[in-house]
Structures are given as structure tokens and as C-alpha cells.
CHARMM-style PDB file with segment names, atoms N, HN, CA, C and O in Angstrom:
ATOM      1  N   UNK     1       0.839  -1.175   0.000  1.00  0.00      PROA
ATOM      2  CA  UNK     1       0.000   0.000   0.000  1.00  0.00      PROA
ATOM      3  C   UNK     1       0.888   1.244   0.000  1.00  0.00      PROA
ATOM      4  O   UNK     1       1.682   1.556   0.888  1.00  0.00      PROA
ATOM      5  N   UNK     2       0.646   1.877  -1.081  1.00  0.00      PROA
ATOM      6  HN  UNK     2       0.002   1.624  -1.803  1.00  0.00      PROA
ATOM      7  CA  UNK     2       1.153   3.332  -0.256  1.00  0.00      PROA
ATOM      8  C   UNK     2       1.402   4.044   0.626  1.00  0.00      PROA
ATOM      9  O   UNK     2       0.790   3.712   1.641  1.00  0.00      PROA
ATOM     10  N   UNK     3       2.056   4.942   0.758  1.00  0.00      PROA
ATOM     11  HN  UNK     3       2.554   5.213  -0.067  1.00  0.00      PROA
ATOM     12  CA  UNK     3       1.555   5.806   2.031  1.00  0.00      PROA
ATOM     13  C   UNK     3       0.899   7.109   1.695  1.00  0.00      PROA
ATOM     14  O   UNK     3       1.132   7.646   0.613  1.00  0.00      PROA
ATOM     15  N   UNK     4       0.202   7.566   2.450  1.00  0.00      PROA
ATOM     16  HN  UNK     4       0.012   7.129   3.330  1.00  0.00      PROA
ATOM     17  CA  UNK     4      -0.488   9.150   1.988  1.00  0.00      PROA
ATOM     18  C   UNK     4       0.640  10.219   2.046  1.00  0.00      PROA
ATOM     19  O   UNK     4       1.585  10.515   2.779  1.00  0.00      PROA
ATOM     20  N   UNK     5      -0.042  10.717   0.706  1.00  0.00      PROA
ATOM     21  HN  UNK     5      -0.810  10.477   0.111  1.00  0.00      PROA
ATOM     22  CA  UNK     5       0.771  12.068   0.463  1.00  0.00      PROA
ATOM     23  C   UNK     5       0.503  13.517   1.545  1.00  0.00      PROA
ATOM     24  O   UNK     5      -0.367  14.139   2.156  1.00  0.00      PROA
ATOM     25  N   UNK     6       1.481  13.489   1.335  1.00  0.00      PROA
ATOM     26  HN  UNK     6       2.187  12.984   0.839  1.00  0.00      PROA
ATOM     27  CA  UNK     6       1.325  15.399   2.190  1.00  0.00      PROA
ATOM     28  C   UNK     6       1.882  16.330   1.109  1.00  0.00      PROA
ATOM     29  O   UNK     6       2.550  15.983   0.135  1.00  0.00      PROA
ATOM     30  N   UNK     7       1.585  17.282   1.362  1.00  0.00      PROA
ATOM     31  HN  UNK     7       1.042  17.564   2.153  1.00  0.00      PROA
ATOM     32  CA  UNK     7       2.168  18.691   0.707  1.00  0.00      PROA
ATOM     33  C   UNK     7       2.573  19.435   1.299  1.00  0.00      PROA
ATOM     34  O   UNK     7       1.959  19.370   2.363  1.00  0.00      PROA
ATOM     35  N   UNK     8       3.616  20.561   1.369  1.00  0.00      PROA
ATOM     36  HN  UNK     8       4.116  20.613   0.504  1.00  0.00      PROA
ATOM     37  CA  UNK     8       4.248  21.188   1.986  1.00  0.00      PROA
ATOM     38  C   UNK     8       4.825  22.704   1.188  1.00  0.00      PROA
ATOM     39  O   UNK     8       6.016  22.876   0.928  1.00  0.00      PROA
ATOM     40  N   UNK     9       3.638  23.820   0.842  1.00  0.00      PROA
ATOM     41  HN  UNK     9       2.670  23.681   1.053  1.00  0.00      PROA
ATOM     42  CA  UNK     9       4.373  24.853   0.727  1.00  0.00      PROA
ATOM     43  C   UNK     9       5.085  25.763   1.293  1.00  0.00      PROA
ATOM     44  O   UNK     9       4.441  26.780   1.549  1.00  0.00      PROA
ATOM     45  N   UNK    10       6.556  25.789   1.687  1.00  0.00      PROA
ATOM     46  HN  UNK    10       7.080  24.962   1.478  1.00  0.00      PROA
ATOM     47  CA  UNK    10       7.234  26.786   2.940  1.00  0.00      PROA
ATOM     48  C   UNK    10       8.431  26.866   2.185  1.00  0.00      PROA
ATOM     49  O   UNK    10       8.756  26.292   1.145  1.00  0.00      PROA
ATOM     50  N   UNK    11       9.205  27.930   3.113  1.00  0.00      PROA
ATOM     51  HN  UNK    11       8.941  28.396   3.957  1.00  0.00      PROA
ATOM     52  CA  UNK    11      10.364  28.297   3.041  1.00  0.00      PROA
ATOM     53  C   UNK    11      11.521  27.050   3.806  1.00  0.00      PROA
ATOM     54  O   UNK    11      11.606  26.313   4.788  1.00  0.00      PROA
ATOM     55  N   UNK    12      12.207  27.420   2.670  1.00  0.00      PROA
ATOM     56  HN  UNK    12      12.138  28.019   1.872  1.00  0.00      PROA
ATOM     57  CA  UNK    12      13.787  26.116   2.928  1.00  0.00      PROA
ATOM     58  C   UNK    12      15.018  27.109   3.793  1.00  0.00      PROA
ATOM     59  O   UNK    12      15.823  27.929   3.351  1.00  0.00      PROA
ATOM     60  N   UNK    13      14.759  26.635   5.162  1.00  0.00      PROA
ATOM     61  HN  UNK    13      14.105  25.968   5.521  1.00  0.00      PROA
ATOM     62  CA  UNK    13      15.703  26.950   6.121  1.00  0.00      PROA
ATOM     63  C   UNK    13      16.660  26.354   6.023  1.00  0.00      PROA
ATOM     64  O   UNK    13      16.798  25.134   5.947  1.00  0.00      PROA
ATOM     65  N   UNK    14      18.085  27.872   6.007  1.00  0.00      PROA
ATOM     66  HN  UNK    14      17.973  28.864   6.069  1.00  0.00      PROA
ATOM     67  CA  UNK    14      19.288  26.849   6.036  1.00  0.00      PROA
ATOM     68  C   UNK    14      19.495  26.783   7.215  1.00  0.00      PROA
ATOM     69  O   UNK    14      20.710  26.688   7.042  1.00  0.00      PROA
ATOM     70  N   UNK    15      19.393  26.745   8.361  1.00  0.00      PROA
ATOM     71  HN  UNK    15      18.406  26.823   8.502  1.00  0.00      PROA
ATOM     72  CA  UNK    15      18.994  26.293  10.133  1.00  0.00      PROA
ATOM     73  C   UNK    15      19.003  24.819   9.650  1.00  0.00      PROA
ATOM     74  O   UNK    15      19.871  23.949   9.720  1.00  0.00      PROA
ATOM     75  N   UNK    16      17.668  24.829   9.103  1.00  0.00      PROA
ATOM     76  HN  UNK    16      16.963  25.536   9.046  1.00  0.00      PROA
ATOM     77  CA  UNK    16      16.922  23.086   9.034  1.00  0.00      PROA
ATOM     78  C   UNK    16      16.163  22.478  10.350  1.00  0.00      PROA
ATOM     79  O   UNK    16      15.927  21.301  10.623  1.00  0.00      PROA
ATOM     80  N   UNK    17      15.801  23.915  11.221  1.00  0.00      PROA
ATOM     81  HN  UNK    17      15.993  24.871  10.999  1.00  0.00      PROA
ATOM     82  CA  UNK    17      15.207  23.800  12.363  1.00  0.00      PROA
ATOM     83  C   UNK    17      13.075  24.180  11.818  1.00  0.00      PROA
ATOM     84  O   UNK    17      12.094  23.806  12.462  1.00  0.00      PROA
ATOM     85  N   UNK    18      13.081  24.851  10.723  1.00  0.00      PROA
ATOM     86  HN  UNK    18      13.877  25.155  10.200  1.00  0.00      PROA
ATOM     87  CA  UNK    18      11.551  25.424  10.551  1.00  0.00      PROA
ATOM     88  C   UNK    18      11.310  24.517   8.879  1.00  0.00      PROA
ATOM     89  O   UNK    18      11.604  23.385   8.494  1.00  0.00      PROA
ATOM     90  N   UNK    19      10.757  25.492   8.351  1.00  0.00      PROA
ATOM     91  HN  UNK    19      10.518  26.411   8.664  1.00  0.00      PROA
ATOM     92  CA  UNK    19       9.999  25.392   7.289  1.00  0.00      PROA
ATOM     93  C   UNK    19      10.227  23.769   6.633  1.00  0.00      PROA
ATOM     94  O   UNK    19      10.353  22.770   7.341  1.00  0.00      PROA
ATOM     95  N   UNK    20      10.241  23.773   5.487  1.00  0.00      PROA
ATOM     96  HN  UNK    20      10.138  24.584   4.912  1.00  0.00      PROA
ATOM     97  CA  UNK    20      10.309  22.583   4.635  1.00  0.00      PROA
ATOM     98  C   UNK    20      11.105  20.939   5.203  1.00  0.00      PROA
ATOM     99  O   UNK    20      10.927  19.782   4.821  1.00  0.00      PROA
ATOM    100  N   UNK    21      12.137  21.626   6.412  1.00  0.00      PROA
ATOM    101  HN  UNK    21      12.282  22.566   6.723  1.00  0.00      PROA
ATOM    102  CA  UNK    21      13.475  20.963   6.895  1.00  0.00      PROA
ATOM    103  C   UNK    21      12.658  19.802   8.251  1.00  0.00      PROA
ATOM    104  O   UNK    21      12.941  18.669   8.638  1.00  0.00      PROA
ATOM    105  N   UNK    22      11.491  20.871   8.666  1.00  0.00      PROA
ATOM    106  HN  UNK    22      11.261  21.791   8.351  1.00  0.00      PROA
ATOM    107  CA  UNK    22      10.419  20.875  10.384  1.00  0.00      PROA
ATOM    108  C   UNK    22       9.634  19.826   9.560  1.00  0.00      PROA
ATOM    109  O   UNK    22       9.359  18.709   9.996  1.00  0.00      PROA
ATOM    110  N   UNK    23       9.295  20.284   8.324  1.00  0.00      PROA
ATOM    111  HN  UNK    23       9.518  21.192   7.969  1.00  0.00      PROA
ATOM    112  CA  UNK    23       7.951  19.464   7.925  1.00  0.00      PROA
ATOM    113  C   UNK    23       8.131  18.138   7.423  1.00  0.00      PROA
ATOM    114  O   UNK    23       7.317  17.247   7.663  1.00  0.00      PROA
ATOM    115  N   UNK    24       9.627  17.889   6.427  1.00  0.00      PROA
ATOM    116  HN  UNK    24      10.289  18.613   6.232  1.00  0.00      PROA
ATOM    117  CA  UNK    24      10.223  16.825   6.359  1.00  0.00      PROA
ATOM    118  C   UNK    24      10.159  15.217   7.637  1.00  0.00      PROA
ATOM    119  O   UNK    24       9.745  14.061   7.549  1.00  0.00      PROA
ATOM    120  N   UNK    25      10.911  16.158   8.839  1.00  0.00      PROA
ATOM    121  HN  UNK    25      11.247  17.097   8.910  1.00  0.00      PROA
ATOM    122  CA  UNK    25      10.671  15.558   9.833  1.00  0.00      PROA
ATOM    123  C   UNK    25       9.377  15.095  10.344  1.00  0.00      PROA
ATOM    124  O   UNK    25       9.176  14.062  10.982  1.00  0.00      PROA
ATOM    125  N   UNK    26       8.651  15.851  10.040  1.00  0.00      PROA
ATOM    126  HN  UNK    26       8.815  16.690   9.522  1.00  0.00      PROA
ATOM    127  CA  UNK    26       7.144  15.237  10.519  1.00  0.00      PROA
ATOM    128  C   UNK    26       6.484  14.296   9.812  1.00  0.00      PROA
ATOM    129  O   UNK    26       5.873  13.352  10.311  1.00  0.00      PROA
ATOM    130  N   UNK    27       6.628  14.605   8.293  1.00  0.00      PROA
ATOM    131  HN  UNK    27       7.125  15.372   7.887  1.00  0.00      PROA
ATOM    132  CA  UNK    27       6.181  13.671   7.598  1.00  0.00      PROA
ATOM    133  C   UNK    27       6.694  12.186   7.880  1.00  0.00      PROA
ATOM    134  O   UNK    27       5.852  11.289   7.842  1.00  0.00      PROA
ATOM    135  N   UNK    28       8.043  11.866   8.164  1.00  0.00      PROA
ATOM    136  HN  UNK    28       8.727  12.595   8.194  1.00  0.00      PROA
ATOM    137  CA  UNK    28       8.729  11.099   8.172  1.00  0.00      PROA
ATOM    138  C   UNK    28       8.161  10.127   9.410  1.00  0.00      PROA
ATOM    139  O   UNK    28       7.670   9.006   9.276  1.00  0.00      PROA
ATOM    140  N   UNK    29       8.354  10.830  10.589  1.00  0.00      PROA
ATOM    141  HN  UNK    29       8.752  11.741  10.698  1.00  0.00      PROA
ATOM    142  CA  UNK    29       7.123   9.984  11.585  1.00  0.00      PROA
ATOM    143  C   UNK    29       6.515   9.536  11.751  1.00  0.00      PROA
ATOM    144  O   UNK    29       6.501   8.410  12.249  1.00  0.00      PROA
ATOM    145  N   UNK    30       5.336  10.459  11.282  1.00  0.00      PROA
ATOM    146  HN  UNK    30       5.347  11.374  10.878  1.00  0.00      PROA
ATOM    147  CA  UNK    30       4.060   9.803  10.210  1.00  0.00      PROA
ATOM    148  C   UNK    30       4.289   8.566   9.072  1.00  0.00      PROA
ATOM    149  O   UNK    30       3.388   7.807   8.715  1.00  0.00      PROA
ATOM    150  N   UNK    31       5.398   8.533   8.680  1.00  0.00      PROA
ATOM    151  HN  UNK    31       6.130   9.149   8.970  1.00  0.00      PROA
ATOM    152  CA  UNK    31       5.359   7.328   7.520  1.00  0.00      PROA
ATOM    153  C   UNK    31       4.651   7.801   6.225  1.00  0.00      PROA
ATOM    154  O   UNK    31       4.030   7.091   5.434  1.00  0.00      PROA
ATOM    155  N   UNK    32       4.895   9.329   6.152  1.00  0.00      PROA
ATOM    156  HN  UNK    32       5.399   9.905   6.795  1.00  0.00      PROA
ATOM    157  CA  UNK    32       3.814   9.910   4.646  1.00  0.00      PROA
ATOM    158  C   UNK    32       4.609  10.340   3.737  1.00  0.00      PROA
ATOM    159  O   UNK    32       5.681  10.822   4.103  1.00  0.00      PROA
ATOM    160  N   UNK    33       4.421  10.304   2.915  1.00  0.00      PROA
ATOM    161  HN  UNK    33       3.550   9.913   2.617  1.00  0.00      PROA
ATOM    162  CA  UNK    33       5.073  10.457   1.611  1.00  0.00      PROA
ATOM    163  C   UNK    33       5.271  12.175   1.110  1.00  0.00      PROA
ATOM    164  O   UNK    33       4.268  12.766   0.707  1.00  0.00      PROA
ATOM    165  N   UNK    34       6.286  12.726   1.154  1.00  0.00      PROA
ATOM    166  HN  UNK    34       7.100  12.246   1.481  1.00  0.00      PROA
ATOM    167  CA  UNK    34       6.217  13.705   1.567  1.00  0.00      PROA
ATOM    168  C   UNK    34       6.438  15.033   0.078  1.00  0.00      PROA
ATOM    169  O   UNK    34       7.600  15.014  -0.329  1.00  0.00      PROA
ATOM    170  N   UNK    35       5.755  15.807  -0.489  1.00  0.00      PROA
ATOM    171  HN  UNK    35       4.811  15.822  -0.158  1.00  0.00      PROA
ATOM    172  CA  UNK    35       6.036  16.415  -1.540  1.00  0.00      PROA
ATOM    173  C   UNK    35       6.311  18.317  -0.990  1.00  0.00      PROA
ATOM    174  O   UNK    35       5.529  19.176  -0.583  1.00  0.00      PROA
ATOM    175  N   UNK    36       7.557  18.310  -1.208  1.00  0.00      PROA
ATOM    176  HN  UNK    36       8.193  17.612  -1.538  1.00  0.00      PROA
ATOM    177  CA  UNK    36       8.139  19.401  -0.805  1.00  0.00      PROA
ATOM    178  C   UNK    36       7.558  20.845  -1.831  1.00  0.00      PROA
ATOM    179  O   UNK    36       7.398  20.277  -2.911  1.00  0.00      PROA
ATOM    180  N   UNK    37       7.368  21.578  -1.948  1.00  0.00      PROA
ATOM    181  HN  UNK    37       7.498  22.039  -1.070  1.00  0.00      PROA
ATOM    182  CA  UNK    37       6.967  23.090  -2.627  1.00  0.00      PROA
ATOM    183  C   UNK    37       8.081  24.278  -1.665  1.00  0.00      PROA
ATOM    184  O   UNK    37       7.896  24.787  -0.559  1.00  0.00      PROA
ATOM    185  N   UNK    38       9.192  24.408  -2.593  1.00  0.00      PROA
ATOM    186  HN  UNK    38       9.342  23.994  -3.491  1.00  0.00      PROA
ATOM    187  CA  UNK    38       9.908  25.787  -1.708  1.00  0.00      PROA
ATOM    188  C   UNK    38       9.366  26.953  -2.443  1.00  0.00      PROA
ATOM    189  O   UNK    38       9.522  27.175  -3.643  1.00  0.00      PROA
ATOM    190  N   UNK    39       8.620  27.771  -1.472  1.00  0.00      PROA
ATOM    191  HN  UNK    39       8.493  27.591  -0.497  1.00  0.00      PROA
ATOM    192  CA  UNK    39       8.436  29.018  -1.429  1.00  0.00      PROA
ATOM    193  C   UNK    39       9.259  30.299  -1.511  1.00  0.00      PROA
ATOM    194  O   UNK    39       9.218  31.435  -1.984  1.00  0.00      PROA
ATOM    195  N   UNK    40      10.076  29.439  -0.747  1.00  0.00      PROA
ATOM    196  HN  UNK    40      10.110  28.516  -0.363  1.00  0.00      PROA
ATOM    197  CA  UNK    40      11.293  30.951  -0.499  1.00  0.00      PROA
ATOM    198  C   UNK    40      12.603  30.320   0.496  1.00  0.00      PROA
ATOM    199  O   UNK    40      12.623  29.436   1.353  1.00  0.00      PROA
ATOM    200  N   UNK    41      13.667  31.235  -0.070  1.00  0.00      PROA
ATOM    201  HN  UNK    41      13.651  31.953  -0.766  1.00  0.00      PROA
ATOM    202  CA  UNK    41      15.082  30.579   0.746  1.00  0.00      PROA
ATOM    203  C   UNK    41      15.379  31.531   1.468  1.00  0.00      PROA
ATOM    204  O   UNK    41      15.472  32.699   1.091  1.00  0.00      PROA
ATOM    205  N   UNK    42      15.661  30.872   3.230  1.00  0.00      PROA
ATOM    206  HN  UNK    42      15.586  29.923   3.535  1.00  0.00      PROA
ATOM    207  CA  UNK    42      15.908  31.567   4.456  1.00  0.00      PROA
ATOM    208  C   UNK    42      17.031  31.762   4.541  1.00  0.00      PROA
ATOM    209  O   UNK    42      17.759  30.896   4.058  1.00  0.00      PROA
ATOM    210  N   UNK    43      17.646  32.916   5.155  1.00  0.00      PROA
ATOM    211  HN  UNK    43      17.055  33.619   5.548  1.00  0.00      PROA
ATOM    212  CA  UNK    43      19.261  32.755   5.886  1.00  0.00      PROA
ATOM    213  C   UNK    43      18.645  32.700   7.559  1.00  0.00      PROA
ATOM    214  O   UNK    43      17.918  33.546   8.079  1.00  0.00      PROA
ATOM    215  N   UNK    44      19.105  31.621   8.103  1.00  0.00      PROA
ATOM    216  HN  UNK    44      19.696  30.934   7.682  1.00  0.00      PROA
ATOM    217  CA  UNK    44      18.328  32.187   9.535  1.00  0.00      PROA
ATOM    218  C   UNK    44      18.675  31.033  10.649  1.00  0.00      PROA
ATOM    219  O   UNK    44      18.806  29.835  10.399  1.00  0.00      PROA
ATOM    220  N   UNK    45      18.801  31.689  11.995  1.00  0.00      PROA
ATOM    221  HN  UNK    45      18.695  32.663  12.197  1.00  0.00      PROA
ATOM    222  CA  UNK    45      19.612  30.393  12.930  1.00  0.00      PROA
ATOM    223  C   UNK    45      18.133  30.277  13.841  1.00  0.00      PROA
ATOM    224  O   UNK    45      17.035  30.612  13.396  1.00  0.00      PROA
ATOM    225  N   UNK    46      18.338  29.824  14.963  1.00  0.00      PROA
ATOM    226  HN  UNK    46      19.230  29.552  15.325  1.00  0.00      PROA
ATOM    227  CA  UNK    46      17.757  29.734  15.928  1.00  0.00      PROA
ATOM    228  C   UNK    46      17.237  30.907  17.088  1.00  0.00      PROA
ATOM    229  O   UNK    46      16.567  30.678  18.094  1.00  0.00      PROA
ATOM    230  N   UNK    47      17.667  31.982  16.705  1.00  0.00      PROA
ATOM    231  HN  UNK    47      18.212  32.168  15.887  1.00  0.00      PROA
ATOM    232  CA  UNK    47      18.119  33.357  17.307  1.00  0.00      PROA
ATOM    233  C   UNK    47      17.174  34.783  16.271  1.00  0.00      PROA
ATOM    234  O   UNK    47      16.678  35.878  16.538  1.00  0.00      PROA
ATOM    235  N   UNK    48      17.306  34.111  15.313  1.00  0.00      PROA
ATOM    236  HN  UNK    48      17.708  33.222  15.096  1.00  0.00      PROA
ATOM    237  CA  UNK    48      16.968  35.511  13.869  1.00  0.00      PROA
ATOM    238  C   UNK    48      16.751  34.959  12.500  1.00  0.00      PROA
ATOM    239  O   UNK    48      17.495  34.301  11.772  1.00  0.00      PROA
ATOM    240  N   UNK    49      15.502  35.414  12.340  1.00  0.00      PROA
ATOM    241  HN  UNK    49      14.898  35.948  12.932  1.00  0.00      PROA
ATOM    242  CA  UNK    49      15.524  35.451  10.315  1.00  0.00      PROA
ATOM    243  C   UNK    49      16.485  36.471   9.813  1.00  0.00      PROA
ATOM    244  O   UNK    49      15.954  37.575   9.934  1.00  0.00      PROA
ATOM    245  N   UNK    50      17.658  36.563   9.310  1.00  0.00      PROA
ATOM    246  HN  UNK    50      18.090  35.667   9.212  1.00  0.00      PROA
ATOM    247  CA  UNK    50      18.455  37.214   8.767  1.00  0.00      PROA
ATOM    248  C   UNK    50      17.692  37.416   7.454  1.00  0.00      PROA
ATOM    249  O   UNK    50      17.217  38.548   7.367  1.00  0.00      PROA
ATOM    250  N   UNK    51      17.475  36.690   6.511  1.00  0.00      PROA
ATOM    251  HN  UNK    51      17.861  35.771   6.582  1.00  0.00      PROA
ATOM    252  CA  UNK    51      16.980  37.395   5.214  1.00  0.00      PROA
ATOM    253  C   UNK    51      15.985  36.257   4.518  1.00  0.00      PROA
ATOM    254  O   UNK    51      16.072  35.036   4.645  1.00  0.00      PROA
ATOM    255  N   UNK    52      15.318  36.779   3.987  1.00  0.00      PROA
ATOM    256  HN  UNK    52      15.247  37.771   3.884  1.00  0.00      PROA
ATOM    257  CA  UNK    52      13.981  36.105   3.134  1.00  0.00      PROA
ATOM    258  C   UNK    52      13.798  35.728   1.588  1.00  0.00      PROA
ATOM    259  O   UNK    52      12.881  36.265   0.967  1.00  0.00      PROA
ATOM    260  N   UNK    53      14.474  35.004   1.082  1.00  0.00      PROA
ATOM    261  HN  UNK    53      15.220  34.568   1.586  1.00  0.00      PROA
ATOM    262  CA  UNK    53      14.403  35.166  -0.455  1.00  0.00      PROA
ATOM    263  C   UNK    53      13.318  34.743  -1.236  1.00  0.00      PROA
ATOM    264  O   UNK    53      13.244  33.581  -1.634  1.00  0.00      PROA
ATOM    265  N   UNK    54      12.559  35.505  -1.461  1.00  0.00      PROA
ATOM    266  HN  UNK    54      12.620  36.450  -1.137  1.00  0.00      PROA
ATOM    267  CA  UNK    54      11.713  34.441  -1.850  1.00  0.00      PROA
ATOM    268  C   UNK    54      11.500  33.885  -3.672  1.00  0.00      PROA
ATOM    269  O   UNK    54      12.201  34.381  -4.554  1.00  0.00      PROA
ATOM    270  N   UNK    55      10.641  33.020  -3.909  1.00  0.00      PROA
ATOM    271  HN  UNK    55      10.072  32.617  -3.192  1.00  0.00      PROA
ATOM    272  CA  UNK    55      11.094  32.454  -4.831  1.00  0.00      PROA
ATOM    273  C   UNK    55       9.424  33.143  -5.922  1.00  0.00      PROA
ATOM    274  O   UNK    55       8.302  33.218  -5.421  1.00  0.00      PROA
ATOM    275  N   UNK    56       9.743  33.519  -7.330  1.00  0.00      PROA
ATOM    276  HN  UNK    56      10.654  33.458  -7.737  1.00  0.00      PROA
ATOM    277  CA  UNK    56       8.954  34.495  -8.041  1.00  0.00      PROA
ATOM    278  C   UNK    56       7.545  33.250  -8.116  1.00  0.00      PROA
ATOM    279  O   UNK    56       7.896  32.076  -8.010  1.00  0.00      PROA
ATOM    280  N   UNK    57       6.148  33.508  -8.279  1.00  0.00      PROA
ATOM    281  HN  UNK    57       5.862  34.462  -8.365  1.00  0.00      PROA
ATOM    282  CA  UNK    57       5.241  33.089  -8.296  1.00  0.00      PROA
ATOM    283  C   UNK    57       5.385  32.327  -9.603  1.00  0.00      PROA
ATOM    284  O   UNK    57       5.181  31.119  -9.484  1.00  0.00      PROA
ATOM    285  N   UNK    58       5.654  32.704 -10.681  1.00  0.00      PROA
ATOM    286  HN  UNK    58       5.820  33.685 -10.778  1.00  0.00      PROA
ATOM    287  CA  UNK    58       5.802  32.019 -12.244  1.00  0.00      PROA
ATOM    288  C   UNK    58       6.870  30.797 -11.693  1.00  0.00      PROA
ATOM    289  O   UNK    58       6.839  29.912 -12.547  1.00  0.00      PROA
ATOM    290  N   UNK    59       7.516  30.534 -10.927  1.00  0.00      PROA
ATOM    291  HN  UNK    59       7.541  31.253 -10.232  1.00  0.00      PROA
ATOM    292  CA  UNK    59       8.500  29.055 -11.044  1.00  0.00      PROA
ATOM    293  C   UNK    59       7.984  28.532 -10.430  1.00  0.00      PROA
ATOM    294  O   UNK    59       8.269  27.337 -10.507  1.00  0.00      PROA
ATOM    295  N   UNK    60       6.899  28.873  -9.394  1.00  0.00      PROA
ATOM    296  HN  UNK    60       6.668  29.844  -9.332  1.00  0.00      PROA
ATOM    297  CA  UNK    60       6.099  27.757  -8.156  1.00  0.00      PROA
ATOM    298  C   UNK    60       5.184  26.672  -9.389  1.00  0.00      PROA
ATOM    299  OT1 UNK    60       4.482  25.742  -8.992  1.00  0.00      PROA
TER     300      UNK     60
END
């Protein structure tokens, strides 16, 4: 059997503590099959979002 899909539109933390990196992990728990959508690329620790890149609506 498969496993169920998830979707995930967020931002790709280079931390790897939030967005796409957080949701990865969860899916994985779950046992779900996991389809990533990056929104936008973070610079950012545990402390601060340093900067937001985000990614133009025409490549989503």
C-alpha cells in the first residue's frame, strides 16, 4: 500500500530547524510520503531570520 501524500508549501531553512526541513521531519514519523513546494530561501539560525528570499510566483 502506499503511504499518503502530504504537501508542503514553505520556506527552505538553512537552520533546518523550521519550514520545509520541520515538515520533512514530521512527515517522516508519520510514515507519509512527503512532496516538498519551496516558497522561499531563508538565511536564519535559531536566534533571527536574517533574510527572506523568496522564490517568483511564475517558477512555483
Amino acid at each position: 500500500m502506499k503511504p499518503p501524500v502530504i504537501w508542503s508549501i514553505a520556506g527552505l531553512d538553512s537552520g533546518g530547524g523550521a519550514g520545509l526541513s520541520a515538515d520533512q521531519r514530521a512527515a517522516d514519523a508519520f510514515e507519509l510520503h512527503f512532496c516538498p513546494v519551496s516558497a522561499a530561501l531563508t538565511a536564519q539560525n535559531s536566534a533571527a531570520v536574517e533574510a527572506v528570499f523568496p522564490v517568483p510566483p511564475e517558477q512555483l
